[in-house]
Phi, psi and omega in degrees: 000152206260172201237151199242136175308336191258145196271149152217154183206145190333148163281138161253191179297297189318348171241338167295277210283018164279315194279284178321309200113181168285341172253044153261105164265326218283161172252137196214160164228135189180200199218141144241173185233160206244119123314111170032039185090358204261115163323152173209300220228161185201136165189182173140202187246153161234179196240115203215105143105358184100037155210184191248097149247158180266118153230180152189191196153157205202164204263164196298325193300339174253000167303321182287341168278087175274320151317312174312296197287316172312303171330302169302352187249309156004277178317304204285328181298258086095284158319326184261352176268322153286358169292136202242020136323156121270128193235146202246130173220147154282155245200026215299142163305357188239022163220111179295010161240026096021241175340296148342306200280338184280308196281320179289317177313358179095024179259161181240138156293134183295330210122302204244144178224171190237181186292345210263335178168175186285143164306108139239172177250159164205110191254147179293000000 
């Protein structure tokens, strides 16, 4: 079996602003994933306006690991099942499994949206 390049390990400030830039303000607790040294993928949960959300994203470099990424929904799922919360994710429109991948984590659409994709919920 072939051993897969990519890593994945808790997130710091320090791999947000590798990903991100200089406009990662939010405080998160998640994971990312590492390429040759490189961030490609960031997610987890932050505490935002008073409520608990799931994002993540991820750079083009990481797509072609489609086992890899499975991993990655893995995690973020794991997270969110310990949170004794309710927690809120966008659906962004520009990932066509967006939705699909949000519902096997155990989210419902509310009804409602934002410019960037449909609201869901996932309560304990």
């Amino acid at each position: 079996m072939k051993k897969s390049k990519i890593t994945f390990e808790p997130a710091t400030t320090a791999h947000a602003k590798k990903f991100y830039g200089d406009k990662c303000a939010k405080s998160f607790k998640g994971h990312v994933a590492m390429l040759d040294g490189k961030v490609v993928g960031i997610g987890g949960l932050s505490y935002e306006q008073g409520r608990m959300v799931l994002f993540s994203d991820m750079k083009e470099e990481f797509r072609p690991f489609k086992k890899d990424i499975w991993k990655a929904i893995d995690i973020l799922g794991e997270m969110v099942e310990k949170t004794n919360c309710p927690v809120v994710a966008v659906a962004n429109n520009k990932e066509k499994n967006a939705e699909f991948l949000l519902t096997k984590l155990g989210f419902t659409p509310n009804g409602e949206s934002t410019p960037d994709g449909k609201i869901f919920w996932r309560f304990p």
